[in-house]
MOPAC internal coordinates of N, CA, C and O (Angstrom, degrees):
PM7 1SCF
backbone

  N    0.0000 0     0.00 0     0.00 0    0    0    0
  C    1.4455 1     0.00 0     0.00 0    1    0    0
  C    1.5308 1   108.24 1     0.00 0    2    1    0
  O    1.2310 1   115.99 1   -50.18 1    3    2    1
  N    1.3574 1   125.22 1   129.82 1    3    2    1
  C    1.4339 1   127.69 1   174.02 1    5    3    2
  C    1.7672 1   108.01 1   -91.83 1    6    5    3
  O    1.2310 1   119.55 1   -42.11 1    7    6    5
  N    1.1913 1   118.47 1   137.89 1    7    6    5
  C    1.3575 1   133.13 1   165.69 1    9    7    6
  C    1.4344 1   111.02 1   -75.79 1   10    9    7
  O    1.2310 1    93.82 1   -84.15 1   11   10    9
  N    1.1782 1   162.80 1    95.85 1   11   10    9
  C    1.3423 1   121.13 1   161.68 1   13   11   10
  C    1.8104 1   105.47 1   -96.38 1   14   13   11
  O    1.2310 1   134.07 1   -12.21 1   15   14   13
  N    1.6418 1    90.41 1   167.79 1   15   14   13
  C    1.1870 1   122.29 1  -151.59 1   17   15   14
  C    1.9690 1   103.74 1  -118.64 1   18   17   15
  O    1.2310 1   123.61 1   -59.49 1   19   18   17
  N    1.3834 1   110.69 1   120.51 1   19   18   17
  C    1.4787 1    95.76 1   174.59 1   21   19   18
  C    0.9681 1   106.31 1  -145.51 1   22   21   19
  O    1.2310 1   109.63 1   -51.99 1   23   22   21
  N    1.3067 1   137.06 1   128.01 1   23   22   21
  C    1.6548 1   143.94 1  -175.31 1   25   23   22
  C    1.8019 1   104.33 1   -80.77 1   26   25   23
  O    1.2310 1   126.49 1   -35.39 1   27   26   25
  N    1.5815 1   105.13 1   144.61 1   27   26   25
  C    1.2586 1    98.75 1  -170.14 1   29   27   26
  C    1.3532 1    79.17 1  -135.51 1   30   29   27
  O    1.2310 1   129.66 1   -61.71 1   31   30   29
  N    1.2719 1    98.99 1   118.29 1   31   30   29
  C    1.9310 1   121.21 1  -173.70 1   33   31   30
  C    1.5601 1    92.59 1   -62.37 1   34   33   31
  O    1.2310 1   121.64 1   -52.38 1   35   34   33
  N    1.5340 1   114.46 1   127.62 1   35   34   33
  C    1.0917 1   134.07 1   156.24 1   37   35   34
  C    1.8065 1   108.07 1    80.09 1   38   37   35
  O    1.2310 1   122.11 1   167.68 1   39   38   37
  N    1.1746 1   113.56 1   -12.32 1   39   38   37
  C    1.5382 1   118.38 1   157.40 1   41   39   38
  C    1.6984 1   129.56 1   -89.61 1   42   41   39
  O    1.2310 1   119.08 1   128.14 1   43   42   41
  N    1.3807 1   119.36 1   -51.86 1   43   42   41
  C    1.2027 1   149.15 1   170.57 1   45   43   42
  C    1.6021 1   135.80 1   164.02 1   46   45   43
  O    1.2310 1   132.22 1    53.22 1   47   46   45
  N    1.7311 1    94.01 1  -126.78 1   47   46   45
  C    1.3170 1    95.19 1   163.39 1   49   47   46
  C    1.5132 1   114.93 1  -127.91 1   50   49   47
  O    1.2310 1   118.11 1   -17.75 1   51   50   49
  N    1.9480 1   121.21 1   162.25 1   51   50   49
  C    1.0280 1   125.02 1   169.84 1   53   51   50
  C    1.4853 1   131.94 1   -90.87 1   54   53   51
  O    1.2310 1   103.52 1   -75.75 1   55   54   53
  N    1.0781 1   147.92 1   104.25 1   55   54   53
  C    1.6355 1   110.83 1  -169.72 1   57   55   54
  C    1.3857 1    91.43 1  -108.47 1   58   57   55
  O    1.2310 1   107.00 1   -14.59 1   59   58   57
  N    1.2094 1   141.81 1   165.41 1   59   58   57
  C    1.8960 1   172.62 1  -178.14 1   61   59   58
  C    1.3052 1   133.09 1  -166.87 1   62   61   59
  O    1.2310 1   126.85 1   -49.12 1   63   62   61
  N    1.3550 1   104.43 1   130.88 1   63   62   61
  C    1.3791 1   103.35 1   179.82 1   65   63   62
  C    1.8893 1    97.78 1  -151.32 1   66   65   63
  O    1.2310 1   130.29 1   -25.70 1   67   66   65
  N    1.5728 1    97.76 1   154.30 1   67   66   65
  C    1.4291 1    93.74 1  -179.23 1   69   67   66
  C    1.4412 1   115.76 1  -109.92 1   70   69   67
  O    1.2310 1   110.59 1   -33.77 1   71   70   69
  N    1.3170 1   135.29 1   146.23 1   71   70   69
  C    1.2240 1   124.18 1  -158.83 1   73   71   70
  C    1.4373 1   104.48 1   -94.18 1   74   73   71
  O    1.2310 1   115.63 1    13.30 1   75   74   73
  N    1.2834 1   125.89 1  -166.70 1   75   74   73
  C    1.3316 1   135.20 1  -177.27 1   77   75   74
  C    1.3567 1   114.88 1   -82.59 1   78   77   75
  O    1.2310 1   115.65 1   161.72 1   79   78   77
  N    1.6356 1   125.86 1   -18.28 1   79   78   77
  C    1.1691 1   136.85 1  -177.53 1   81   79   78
  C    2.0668 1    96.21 1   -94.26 1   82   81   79
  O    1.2310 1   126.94 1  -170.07 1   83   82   81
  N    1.3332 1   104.26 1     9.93 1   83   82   81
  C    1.9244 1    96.42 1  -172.62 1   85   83   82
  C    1.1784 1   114.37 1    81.80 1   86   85   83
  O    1.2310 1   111.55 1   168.31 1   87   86   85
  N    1.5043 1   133.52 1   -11.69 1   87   86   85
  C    1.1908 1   131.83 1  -176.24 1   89   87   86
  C    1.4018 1   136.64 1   -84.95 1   90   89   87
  O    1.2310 1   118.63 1   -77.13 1   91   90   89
  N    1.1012 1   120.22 1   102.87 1   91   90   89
  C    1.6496 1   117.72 1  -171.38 1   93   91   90
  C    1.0595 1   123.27 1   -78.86 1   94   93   91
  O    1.2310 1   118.79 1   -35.78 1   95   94   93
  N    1.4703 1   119.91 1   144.22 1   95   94   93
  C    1.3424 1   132.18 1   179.10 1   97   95   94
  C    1.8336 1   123.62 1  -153.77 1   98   97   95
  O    1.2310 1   120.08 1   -40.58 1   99   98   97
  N    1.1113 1   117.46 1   139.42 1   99   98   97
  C    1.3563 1   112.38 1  -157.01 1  101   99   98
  C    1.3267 1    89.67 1  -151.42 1  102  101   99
  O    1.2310 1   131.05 1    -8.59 1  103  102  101
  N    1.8080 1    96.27 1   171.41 1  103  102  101
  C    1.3660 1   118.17 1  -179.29 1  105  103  102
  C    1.7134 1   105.07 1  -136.67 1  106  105  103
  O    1.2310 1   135.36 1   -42.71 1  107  106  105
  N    1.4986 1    87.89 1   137.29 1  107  106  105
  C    1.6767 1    96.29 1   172.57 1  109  107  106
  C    1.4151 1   122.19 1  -118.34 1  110  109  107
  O    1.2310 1   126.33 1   -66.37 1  111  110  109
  N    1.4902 1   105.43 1   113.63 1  111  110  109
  C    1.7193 1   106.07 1  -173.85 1  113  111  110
  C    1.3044 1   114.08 1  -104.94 1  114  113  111
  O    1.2310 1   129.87 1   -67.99 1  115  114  113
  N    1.9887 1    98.58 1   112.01 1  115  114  113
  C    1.4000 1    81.22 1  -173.77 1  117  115  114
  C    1.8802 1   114.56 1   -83.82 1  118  117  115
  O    1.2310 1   129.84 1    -6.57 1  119  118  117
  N    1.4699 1    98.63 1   173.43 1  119  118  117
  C    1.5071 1   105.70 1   174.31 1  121  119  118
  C    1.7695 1   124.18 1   -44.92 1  122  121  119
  O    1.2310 1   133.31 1   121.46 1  123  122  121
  N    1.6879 1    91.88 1   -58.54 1  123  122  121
  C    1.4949 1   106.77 1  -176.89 1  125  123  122
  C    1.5656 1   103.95 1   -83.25 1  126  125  123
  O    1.2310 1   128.97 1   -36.26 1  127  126  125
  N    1.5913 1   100.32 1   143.74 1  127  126  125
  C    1.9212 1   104.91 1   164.68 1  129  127  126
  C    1.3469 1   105.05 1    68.82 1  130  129  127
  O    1.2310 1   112.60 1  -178.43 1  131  130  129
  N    1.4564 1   131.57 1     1.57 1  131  130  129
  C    1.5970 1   102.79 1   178.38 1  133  131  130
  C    1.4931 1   144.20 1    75.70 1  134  133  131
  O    1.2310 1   134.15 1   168.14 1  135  134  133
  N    1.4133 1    90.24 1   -11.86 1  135  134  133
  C    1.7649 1   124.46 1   160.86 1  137  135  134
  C    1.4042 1   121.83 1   -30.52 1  138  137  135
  O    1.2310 1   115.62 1   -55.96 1  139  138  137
  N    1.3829 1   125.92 1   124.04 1  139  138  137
  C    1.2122 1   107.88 1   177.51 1  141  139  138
  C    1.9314 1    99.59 1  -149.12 1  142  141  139
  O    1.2310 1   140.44 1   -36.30 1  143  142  141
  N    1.2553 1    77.95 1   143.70 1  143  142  141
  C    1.5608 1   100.47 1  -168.75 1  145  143  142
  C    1.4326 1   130.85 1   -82.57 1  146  145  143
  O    1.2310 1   104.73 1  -157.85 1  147  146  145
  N    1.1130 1   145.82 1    22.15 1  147  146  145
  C    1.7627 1   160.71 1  -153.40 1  149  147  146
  C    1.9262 1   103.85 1   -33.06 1  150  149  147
  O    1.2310 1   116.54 1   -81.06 1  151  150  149
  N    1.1722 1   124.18 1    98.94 1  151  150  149
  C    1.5587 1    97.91 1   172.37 1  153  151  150
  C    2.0138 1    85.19 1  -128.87 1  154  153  151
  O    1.2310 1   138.07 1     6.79 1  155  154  153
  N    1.8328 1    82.59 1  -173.21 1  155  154  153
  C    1.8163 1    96.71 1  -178.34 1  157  155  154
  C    1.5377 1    94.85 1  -165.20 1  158  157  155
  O    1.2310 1   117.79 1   -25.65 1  159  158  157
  N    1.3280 1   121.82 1   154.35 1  159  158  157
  C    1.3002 1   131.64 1   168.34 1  161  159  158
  C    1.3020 1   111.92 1   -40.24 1  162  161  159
  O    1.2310 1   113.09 1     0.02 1  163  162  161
  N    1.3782 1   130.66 1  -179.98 1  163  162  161
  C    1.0694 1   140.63 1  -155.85 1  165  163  162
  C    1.7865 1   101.94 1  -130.93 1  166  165  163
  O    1.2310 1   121.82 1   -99.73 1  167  166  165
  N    0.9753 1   114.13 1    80.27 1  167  166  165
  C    1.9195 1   100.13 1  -164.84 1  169  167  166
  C    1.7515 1   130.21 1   -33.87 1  170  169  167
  O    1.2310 1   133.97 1   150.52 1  171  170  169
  N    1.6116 1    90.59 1   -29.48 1  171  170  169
  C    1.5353 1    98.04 1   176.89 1  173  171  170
  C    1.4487 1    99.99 1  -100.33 1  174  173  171
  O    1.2310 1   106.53 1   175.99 1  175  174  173
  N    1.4749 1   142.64 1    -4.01 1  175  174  173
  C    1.4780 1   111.66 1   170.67 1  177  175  174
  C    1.3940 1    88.11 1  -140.13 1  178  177  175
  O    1.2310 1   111.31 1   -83.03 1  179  178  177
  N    1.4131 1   133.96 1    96.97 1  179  178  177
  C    1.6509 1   132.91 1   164.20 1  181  179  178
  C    1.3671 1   118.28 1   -54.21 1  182  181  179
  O    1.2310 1   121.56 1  -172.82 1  183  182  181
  N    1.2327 1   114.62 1     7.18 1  183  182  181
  C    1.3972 1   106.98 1   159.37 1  185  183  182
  C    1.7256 1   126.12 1  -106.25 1  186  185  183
  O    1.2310 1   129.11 1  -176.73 1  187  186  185
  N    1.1533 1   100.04 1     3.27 1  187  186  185
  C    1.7057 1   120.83 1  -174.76 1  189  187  186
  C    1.8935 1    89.21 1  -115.82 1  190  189  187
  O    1.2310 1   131.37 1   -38.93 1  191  190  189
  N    2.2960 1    95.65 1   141.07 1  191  190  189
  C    0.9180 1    82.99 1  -172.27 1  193  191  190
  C    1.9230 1    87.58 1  -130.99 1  194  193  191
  O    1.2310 1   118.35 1   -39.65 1  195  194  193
  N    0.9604 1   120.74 1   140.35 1  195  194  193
  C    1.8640 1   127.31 1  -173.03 1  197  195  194
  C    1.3947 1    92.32 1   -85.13 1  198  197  195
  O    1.2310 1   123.12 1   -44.68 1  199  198  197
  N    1.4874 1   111.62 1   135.32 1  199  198  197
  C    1.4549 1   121.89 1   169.59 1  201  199  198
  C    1.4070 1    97.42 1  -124.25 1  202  201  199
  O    1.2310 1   130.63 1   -21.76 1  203  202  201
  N    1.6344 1    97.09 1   158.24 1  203  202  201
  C    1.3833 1   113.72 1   171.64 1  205  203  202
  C    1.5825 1   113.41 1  -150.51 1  206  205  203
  O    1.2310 1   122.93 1   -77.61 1  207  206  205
  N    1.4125 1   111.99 1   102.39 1  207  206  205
  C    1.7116 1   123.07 1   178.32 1  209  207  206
  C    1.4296 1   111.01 1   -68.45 1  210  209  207
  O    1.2310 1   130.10 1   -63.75 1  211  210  209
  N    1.8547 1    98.13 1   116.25 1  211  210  209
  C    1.5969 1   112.05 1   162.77 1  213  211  210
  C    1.7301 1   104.56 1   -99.22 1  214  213  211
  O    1.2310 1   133.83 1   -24.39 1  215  214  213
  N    1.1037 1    90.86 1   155.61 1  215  214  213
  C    1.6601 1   117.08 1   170.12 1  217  215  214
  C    1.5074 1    87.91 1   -89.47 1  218  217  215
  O    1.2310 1   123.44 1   -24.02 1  219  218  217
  N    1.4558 1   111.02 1   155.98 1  219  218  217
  C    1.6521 1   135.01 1   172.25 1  221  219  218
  C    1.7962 1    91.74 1   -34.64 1  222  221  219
  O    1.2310 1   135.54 1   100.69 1  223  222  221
  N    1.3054 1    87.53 1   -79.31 1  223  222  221
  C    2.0137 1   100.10 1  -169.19 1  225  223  222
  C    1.4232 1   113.21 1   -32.59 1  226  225  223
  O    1.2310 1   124.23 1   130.27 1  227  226  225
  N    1.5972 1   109.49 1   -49.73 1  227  226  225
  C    1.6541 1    95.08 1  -166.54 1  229  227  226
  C    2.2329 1   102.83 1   -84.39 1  230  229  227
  O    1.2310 1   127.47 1   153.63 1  231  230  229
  N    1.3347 1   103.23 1   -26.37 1  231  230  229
  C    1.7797 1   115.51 1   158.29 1  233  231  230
  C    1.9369 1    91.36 1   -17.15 1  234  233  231
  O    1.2310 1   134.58 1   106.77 1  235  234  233
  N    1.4373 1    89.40 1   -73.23 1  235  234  233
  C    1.4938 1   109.12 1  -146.37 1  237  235  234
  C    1.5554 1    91.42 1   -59.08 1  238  237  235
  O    1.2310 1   117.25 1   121.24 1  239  238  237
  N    1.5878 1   122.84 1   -58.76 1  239  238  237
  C    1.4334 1   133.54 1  -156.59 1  241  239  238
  C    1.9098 1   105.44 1   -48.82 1  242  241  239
  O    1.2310 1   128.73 1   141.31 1  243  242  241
  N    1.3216 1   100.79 1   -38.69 1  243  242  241
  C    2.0416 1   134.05 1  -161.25 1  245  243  242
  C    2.1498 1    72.95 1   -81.75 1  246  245  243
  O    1.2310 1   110.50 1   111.91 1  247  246  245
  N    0.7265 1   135.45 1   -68.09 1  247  246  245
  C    1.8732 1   147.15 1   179.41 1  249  247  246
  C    1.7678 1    95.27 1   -11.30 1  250  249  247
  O    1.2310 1   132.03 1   104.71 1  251  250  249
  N    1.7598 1    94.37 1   -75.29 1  251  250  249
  C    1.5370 1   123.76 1  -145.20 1  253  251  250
  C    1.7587 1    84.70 1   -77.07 1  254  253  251
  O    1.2310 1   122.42 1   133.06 1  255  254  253
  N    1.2180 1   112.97 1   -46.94 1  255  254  253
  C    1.9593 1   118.44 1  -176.18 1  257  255  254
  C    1.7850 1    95.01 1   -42.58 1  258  257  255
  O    1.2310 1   126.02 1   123.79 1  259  258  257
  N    1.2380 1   106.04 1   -56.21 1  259  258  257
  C    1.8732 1    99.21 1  -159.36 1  261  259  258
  C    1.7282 1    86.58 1   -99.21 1  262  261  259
  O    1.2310 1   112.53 1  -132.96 1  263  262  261
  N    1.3803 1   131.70 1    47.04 1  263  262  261
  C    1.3595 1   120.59 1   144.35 1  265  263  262
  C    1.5480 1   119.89 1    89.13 1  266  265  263
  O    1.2310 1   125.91 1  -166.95 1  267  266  265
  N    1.1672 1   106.25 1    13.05 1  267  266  265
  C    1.9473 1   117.92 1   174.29 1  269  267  266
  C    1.1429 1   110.92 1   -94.05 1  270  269  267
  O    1.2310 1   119.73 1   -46.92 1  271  270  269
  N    1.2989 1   118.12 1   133.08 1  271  270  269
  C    1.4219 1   127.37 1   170.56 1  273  271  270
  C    1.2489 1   101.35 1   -72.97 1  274  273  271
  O    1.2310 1   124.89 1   -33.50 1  275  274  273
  N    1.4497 1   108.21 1   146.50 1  275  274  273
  C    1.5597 1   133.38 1   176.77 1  277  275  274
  C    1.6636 1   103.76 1   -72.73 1  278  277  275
  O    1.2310 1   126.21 1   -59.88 1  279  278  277
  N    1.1956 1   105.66 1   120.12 1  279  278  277
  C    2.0387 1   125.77 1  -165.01 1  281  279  278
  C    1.7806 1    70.12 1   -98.13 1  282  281  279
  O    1.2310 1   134.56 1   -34.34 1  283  282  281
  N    1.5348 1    89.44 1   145.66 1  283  282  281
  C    1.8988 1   100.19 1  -173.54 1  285  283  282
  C    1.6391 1    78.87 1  -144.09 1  286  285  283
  O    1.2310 1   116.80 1   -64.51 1  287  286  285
  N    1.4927 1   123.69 1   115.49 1  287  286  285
  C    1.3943 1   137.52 1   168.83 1  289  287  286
  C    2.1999 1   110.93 1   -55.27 1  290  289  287
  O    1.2310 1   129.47 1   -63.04 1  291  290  289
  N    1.0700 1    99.36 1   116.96 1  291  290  289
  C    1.2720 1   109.53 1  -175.64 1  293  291  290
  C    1.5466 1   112.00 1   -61.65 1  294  293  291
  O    1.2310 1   122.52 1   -62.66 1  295  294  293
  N    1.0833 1   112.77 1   117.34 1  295  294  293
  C    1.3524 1   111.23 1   163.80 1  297  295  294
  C    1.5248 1   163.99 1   -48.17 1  298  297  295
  O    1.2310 1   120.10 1   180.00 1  299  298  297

């Protein structure tokens, strides 16, 4: 599976990847606040894409749900 990666000058970063069913879904992290952006195609219009804004905490909570260990910033 490829990730791609696209910097959005003065917002952040993009990540995407398409699944095995064709379906895309990505995350947008913005720079400021820790914000993060969850969207995916739209099944009935592939050109429309549904977003859904996490805060850092629930980022992390949505992380640990699909099986990521909690990254703890070194001190």
């Amino acid at each position: 599976m490829q990730i791609e990666r696209t910097t959005l000058p003065g917002i952040g970063v993009r990540h995407t990847f398409t699944t095995e069913q064709g379906r895309r879904i990505g995350i947008v992290e913005y720079q400021v606040g820790g914000r993060r952006e969850f969207f995916h195609d739209d099944p009935d219009d592939p050109d429309r894409m549904v977003n859904l804004t996490l805060t850092r905490t629930e980022a992390t909570a949505l992380a640990t749900l699909l099986g990521f260990p909690e990254l703890v910033a070194a001190a």
